[in-house]
C-alpha positions as CSV (number, residue, x, y, z in Angstrom):
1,X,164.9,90.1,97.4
2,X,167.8,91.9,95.9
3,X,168.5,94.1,92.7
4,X,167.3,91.5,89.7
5,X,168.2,91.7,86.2
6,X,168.5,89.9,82.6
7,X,171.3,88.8,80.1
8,X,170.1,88.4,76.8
9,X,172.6,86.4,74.3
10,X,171.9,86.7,71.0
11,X,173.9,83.9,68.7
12,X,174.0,85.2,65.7
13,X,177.3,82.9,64.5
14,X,177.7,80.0,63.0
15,X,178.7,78.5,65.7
16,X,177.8,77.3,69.5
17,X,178.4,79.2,72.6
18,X,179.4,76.6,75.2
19,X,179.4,77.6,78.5
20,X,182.7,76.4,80.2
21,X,182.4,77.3,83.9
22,X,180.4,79.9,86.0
23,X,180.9,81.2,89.6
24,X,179.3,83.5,91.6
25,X,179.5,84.7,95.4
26,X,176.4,86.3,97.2
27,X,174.1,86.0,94.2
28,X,170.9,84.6,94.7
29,X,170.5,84.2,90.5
30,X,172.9,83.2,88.6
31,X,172.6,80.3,86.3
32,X,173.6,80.3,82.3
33,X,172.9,77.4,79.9
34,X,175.6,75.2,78.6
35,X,174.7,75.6,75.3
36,X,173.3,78.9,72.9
37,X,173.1,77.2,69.4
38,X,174.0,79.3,66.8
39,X,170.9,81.2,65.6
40,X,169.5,81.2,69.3
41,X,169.4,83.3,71.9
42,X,169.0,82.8,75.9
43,X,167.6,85.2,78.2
44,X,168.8,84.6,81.7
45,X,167.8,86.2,85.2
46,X,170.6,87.0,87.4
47,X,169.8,88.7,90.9
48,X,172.3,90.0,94.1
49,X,171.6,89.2,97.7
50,X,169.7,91.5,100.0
51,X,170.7,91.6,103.3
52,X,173.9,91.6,106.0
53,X,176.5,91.0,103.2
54,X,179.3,93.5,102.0
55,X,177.6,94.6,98.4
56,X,181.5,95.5,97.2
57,X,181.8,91.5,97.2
58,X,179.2,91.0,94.6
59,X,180.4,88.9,91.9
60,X,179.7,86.4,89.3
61,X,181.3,84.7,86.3
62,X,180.0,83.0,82.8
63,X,183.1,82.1,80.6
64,X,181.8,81.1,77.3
65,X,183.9,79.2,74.2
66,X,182.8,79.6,70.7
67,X,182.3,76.6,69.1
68,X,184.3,74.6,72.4
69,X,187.4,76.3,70.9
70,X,189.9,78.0,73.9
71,X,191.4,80.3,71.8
72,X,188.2,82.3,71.1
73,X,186.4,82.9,75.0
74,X,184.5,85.4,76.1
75,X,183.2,85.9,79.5
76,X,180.5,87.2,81.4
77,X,180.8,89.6,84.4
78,X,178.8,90.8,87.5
79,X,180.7,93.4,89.4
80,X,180.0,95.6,92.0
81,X,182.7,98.6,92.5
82,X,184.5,97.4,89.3
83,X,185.6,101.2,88.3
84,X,184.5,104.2,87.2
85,X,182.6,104.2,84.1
86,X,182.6,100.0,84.7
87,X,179.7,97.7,86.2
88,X,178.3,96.4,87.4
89,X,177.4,94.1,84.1
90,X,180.6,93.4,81.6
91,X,181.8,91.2,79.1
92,X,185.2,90.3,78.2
93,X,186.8,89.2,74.9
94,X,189.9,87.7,77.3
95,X,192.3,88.4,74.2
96,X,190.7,86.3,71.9
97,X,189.2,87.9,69.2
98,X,188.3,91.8,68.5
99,X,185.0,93.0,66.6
100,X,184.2,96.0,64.4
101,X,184.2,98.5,67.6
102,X,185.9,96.4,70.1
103,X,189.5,95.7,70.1
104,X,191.3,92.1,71.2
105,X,190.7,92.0,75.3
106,X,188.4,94.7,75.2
107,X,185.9,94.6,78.4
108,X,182.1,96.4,77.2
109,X,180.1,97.6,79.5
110,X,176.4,96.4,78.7
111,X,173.4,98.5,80.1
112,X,172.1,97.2,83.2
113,X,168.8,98.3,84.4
114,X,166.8,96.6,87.1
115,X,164.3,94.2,85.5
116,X,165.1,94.9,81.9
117,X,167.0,93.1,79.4
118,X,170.9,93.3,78.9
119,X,171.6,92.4,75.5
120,X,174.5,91.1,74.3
121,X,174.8,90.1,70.5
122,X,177.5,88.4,68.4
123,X,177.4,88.0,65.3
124,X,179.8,86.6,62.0
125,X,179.0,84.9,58.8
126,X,182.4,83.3,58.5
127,X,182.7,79.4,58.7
128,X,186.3,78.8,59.2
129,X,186.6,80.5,63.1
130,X,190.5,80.4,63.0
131,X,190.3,83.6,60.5
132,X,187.0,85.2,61.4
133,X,186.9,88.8,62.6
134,X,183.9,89.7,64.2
135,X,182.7,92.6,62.1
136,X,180.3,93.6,59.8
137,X,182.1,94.5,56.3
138,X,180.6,96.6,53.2
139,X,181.7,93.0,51.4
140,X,178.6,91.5,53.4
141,X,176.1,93.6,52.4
142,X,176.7,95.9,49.4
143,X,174.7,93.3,47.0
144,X,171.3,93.8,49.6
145,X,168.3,95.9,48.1
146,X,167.1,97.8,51.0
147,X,164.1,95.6,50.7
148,X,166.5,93.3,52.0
149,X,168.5,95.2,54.4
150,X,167.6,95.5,58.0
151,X,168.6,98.9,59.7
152,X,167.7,100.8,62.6
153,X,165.3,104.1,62.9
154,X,165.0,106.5,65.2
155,X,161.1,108.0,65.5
156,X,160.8,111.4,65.6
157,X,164.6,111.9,65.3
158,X,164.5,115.5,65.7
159,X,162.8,115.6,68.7
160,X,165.8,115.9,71.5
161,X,164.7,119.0,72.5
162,X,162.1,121.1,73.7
163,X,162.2,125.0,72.7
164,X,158.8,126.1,72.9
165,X,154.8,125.0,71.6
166,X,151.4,125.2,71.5
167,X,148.5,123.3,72.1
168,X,149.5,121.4,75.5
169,X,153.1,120.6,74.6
170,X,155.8,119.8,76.9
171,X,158.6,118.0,77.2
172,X,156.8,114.6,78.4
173,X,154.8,114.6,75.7
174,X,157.0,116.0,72.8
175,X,160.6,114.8,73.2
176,X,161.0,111.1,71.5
177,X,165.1,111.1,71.6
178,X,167.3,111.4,74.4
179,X,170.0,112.1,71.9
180,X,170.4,114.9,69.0
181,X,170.4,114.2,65.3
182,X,174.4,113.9,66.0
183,X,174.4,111.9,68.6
184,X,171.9,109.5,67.0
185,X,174.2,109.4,64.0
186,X,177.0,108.2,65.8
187,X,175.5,105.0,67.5
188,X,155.4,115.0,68.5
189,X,152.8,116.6,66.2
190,X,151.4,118.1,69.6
191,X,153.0,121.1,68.6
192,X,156.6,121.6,70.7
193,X,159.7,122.9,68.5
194,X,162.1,120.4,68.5
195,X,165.9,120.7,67.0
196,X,166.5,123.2,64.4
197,X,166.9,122.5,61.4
198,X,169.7,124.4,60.5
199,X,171.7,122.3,63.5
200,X,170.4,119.1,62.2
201,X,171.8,119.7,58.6
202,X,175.1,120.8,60.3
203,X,175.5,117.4,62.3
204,X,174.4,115.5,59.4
205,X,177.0,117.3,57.3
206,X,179.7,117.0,59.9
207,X,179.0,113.0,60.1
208,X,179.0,112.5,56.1
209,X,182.1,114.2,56.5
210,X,184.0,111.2,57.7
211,X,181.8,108.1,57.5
212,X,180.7,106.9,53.8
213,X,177.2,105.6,55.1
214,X,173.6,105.7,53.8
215,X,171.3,108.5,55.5
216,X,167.7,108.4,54.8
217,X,165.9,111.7,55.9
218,X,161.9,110.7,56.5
219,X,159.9,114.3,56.5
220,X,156.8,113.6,57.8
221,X,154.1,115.9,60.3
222,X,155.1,119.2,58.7
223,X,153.0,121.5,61.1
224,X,153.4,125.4,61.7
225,X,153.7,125.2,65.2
226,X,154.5,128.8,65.2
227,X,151.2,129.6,64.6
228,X,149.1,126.8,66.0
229,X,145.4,126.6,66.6
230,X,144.7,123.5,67.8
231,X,144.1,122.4,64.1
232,X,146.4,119.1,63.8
233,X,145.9,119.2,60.3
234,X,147.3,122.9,60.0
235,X,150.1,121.7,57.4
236,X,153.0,123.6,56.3
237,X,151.6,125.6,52.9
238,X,153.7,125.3,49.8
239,X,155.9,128.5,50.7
240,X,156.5,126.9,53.8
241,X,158.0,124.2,52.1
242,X,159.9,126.0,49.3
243,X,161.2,127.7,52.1
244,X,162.4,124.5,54.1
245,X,164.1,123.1,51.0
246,X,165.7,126.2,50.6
247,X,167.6,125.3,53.7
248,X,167.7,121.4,53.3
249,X,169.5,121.8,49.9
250,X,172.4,122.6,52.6
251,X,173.0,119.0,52.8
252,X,176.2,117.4,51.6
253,X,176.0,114.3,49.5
254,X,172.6,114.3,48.3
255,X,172.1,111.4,46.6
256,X,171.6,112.1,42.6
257,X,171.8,108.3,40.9
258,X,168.3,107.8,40.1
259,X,165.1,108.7,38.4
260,X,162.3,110.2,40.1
261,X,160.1,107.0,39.1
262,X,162.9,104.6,40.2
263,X,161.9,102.7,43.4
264,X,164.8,102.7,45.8
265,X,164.0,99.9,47.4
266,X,164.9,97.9,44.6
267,X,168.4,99.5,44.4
268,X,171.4,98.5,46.3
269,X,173.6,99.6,49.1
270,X,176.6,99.8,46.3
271,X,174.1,101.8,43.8
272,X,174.0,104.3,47.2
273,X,177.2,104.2,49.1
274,X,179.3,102.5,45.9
275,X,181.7,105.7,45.8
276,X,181.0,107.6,48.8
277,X,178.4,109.1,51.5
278,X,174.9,109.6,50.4
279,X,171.9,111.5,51.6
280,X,168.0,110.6,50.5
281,X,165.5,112.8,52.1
282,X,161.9,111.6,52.0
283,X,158.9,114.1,51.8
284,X,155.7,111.7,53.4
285,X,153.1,115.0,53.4
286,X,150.8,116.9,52.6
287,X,150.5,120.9,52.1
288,X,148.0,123.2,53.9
289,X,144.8,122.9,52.1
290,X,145.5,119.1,50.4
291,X,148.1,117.5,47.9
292,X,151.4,116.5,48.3
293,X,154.0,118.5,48.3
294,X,155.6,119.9,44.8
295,X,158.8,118.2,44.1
296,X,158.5,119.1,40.3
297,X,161.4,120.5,38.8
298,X,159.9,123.9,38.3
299,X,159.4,124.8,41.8
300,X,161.9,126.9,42.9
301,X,163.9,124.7,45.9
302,X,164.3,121.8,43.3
303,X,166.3,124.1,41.0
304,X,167.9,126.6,43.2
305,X,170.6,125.8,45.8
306,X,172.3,128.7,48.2
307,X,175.2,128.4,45.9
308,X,175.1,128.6,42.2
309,X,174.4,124.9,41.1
310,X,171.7,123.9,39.3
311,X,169.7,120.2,39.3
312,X,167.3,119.2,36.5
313,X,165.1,116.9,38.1
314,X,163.7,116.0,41.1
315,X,166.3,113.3,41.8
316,X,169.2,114.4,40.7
317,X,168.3,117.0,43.9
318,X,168.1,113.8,46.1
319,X,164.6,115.0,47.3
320,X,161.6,112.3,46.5
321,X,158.1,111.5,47.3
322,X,157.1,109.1,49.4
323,X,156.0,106.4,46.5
324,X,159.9,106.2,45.5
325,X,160.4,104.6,49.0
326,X,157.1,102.4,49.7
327,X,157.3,101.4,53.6
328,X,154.9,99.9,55.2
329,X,154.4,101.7,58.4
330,X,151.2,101.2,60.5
331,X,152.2,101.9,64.6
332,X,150.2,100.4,67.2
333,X,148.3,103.0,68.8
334,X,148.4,102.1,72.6
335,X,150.8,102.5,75.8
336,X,150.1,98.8,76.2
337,X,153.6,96.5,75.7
338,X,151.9,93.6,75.2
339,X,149.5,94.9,72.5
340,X,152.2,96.4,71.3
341,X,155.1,93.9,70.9
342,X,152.4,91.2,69.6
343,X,150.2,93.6,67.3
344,X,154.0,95.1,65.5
345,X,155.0,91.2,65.1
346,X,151.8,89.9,63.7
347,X,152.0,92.8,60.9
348,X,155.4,91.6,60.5
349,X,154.6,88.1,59.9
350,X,151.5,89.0,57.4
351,X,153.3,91.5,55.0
352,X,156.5,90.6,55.4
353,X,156.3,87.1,53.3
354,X,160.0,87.4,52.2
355,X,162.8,89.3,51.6
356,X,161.1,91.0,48.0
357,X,157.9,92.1,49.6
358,X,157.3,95.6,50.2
359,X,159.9,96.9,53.4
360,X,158.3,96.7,56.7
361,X,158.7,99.5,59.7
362,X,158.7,97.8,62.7
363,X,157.0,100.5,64.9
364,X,158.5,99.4,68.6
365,X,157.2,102.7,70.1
366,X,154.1,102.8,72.8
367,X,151.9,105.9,72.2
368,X,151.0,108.2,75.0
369,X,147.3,108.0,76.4
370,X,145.2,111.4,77.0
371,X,145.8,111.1,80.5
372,X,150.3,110.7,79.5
373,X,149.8,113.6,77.2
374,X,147.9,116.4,79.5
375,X,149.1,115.3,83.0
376,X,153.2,115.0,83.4
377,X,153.1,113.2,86.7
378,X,152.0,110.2,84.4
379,X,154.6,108.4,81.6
380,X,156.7,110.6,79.2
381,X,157.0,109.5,75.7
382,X,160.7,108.4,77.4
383,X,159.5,106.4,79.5
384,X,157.4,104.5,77.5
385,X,160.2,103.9,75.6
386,X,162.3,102.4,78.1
387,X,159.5,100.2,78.9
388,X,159.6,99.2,75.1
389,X,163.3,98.3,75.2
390,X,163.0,95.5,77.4
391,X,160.8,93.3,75.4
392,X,162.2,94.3,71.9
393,X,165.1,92.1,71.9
394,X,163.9,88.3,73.2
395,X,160.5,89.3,71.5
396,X,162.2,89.7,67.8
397,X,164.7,87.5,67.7
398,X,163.0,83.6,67.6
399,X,160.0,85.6,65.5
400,X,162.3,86.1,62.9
401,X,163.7,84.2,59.5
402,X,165.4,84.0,56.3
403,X,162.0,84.5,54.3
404,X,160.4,87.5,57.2
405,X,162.3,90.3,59.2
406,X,161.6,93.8,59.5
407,X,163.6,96.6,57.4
408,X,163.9,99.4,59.9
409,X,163.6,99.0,63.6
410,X,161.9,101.9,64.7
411,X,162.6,103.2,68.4
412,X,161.7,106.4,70.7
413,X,165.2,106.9,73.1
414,X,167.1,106.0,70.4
415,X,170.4,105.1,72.9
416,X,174.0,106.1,72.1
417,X,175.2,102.2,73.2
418,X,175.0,100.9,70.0
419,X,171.9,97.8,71.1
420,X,169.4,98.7,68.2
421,X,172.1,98.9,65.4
422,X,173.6,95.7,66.9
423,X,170.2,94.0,66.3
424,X,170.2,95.2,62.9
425,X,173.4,94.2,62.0
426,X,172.9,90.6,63.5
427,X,169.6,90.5,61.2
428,X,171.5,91.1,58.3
429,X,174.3,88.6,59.2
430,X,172.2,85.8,60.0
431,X,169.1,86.2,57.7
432,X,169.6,88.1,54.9
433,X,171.4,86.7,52.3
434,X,175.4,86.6,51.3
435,X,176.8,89.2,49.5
436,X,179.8,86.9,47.2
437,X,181.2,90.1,45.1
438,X,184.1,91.1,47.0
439,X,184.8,95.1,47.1
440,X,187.5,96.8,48.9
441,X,184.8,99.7,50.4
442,X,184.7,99.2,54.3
443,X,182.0,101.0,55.3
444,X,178.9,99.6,56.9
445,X,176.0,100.6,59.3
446,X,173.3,102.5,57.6
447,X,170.7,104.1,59.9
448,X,167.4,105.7,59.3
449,X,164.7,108.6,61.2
450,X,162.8,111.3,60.4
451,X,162.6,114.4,62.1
């Protein structure tokens, strides 16, 4: 058998992909349906031949039209030896139309892996094709509550690096990301020191800089791994945390529009990102000893910034407890991707009635077992999420509607090719609902983690 793979369309238009001819020469797989109906999706196997045959020849074909209309094609390539940085699975727009990151007659390269899924998603929400751009516009969402926004997460976000732990750490059991807090921008309580802080506020800085998006900081697992003694509930005391806000009051564009009783789920991506960038940073924890962690406005990192400024409450400092953001997160608990992918859909399905109920976390990750965590010759938390990947996007897609689909998609290996944000943004173009108020802000993609 040779090198076998999938193609996973995603139809997130209002319109039919109809296939209008495919080719292929020594592939033993390659067969795509005439039709993916808007809404739908189609995963297809495509496999090379094994044997006495010149693997430079390799080469297949899919040309699809949108909605049967010429003018707007786009087709599907197998190459082997296309070019460097190229292959061997691509997709062309054959100058017919351009979308928010690719221009007209770009060619993408989409990530192949052996026996994993390809995605590929599409998605508008115009119904007049002659004048549709494929992008995703502030217009289209700034009207969405983020219980009704769908965006992606990264888990553990801060964990791209190993520098140092106690208890057992190591890399295979500590780092989550492949990517920094940067990188994860742009597209482990066991104990290990992940990124520092004072380089995650910098990237976050440098990003707000340019993009007007919606950052939501999620502080959760506050441990003092410098002096860990096996105790996973030694918590960060209160000085600890005084001290850390100290340094998080760094940020640029903390977000000061709201009460510290106001749930911001209930508030909309204009009431955030109306005017400009903003910053929310989440405290979920507790402090060594029990209770949460003081956010009242007379401990001293609410009122005190490095510089001379001065807040008056605990919003207007952009720092809030975890009841201002109620998510429900409950992760599945097993390196099992079947118990997984169905036990994370089934929450979905029974608290997530419609798009007012509480927002959901859907916790795509796959936990490491005792043997993972002490042994490295077993699975890394990275590979477990690769493994994840390939049954996140045909799994979610046809379990989804209008009335139930999660808020944040939550991922370890959070990738730099754009596939989890894609998903997102297909969500919200195809189930949430239309934003009608038109604005003349164009800025988009809002992304989630916790570090």
């Amino acid at each position: 058998m040779g090198i076998g793979s999938y193609v996973l369309l995603i139809n997130a238009t209002p319109w039919s992909f109809n296939l209008v001819e495919q080719y292929s020469h020594q592939m033993s797989t390659w067969d795509f349906p005439a039709v993916v109906e808007n809404g739908g999706s189609a995963r297809v196997y495509m496999e090379d031949q094994e044997g006495f045959v010149n693997k430079n020849d390799d080469r297949a074909e899919a040309l699809y039209a949108i909605n049967n209309d010429s003018d707007f094609e786009f087709e599907i390539l197998y190459r082997v030896g296309y070019g460097p940085g190229l292959g061997p699975l691509l997709v062309s727009y054959n100058e017919s139309f351009h979308t928010i990151s690719s221009p007209t007659g770009a060619t993408l390269t989409l990530d192949w892996t052996q026996n994993q899924d390809a995605p590929f998603i599409l998605a508008s929400l115009d119904t007049d094709l002659s004048s549709a751009i494929f992008v995703t516009s502030y217009d289209r969402i700034e009207c969405l509550t983020l219980r009704e926004l769908a965006m992606p997460g990264s888990h553990d976000s801060g964990m791209s690096q190993f520098n140092g732990g106690r208890g057992g750490a190591s890399p295979t059991n500590v780092k989550t990301q492949t990517l920094d807090f940067g990188g994860q921008l742009r597209v482990g309580w066991l104990g290990g020191n992940g990124q520092s802080i004072a380089s995650i506020i910098e990237q976050v800085n440098n990003f707000t800089a340019s993009n007007s998006e919606l950052i939501i900081l999620d502080l959760s697992h506050g441990l003092d791994t410098d002096n860990f003694d096996g105790d996973p509930k030694n918590h960060l005391t209160e000085e600890n945390w005084n001290d850390l806000m100290t340094v998080l009051v760094q940020l640029n564009y903390l977000f000061n529009g709201s009460d510290s009783s106001r749930d911001l789920s209930n508030m909309s991506v204009s009431d955030f990102i109306g005017t400009g960038p903003a910053v929310v940073v989440i405290v979920r924890d507790k402090v060594e000893g029990g209770g949460n962690v003081d956010l009242s406005t007379s401990s001293p990192h609410v009122y005190c910034t490095p510089v001379t400024a001065t807040v008056t409450t605990v919003a207007q400092a952009g720092f809030f407890q975890d009841s201002a953001l109620p998510v429900y997160n409950n992760y599945s608990d097993t390196d099992r991707l079947d118990v997984m992918a169905n036990d994370q859909l089934q929450k979905m399905l029974e608290n997530r009635q419609n798009p007012e109920s509480e927002m959901f976390l859907l916790s795509w990750t796959l936990t490491q077992s005792t043997r993972d965590i002490f042994n490295p010759a077993f699975a890394s938390i990275l590979d477990l999420a690769a493994k994840a990947k390939v049954a996140l996007w045909s799994s979610l897609w046809n379990k989804m509607s209008s009335q139930q689909y999660p808020n944040v998609l939550m991922v370890d290996a959070f990738q730099g090719n754009g596939d989890v944000t894609a998903m997102a943004l297909a969500i919200n173009y195809h189930f949430a609902k239309i934003c009608t108020v038109p604005s003349s802000f164009g800025h988009t993609i809002l992304r989630t983690g916790g570090f």
